[in-house]
N, C-alpha and C positions, 0 to 999 in steps of 0.2 A: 457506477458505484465503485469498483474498480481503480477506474481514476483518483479517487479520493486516495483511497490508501494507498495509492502511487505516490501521491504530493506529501505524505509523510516526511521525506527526505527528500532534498534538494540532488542531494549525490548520489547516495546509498540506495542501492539493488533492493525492491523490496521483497526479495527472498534472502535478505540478509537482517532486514527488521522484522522484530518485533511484531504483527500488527497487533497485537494484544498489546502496545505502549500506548497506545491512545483507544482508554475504553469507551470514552463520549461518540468517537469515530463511529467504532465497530457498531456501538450501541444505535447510532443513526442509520446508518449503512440499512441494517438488520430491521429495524422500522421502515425504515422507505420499500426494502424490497416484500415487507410483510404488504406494507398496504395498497404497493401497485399488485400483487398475485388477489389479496382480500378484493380489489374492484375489480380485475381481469377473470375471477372466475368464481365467484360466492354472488348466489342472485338473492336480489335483484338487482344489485350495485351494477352491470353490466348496462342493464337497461336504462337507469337514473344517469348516468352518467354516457349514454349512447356510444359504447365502444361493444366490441366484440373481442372474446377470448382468443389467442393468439395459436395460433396451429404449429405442429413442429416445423414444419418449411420453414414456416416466419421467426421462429426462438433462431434458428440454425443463421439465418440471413443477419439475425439479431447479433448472433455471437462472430458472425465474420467482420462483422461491424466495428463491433467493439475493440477485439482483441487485437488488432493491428496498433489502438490506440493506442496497447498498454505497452507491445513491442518495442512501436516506436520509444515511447518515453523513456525506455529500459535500455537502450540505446544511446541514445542521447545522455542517461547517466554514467554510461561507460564511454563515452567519451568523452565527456566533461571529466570524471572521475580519471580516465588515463592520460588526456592527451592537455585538455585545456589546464585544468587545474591541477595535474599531480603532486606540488607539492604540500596543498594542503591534506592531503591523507596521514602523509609524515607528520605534520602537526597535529591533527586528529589524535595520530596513535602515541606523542609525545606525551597530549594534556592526560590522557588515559592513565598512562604510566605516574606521572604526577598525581594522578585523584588516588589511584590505587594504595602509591606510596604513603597519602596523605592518610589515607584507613587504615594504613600500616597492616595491608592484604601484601607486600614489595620485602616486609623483612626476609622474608627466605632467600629469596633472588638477589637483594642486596647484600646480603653477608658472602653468598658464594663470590662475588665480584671484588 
């Protein structure tokens, strides 16, 4: 689940976004993980469904699992971010200053100059 909010951004760290920018996300994420815990451990959904509620050993093995995944990807965006593509950040942070100007949020900044 994780992963999702990872693919937010192609570049961008996702401890530098938002996740509260895509509320459909969060709002799915939050459903999925409601209703794998609602069948892992609310009876009789265990039994209907023939699974067994997950022991801390197994969450622990679970998160060793995962989280390498998210490492990795976070990784791979900093080096795409510094080494492959750096000069699109520069332009990133160009259109910014343009959108900014455009709201005329930039008059202060632009008169000192």
């Amino acid at each position: 689940m994780c992963n999702a909010l990872n693919s937010l951004s192609e570049n961008q760290s996702l401890l530098k976004i938002a996740s509260w920018s895509n509320p459909w996300l969060v709002g799915a994420i939050c459903l999925s993980m409601a209703l794998h815990f609602l069948i892992l451990y609310v009876d009789p959904l265990p039994v209907i469904f023939q699974i067994r509620p997950l022991s801390w050993p197994q969450w622990v093995v679970v998160l060793k699992m995962s989280l390498p995944v998210i490492f990795m990807d976070e990784a791979l965006k900093y080096l795409a971010r510094n080494y492959i593509e750096p000069g699109n950040q520069l332009l990133e942070e160009e259109e910014e200053l343009q959108r900014m100007r455009g709201a005329g949020l930039m008059e202060a900044v632009d008169s000192t100059e």
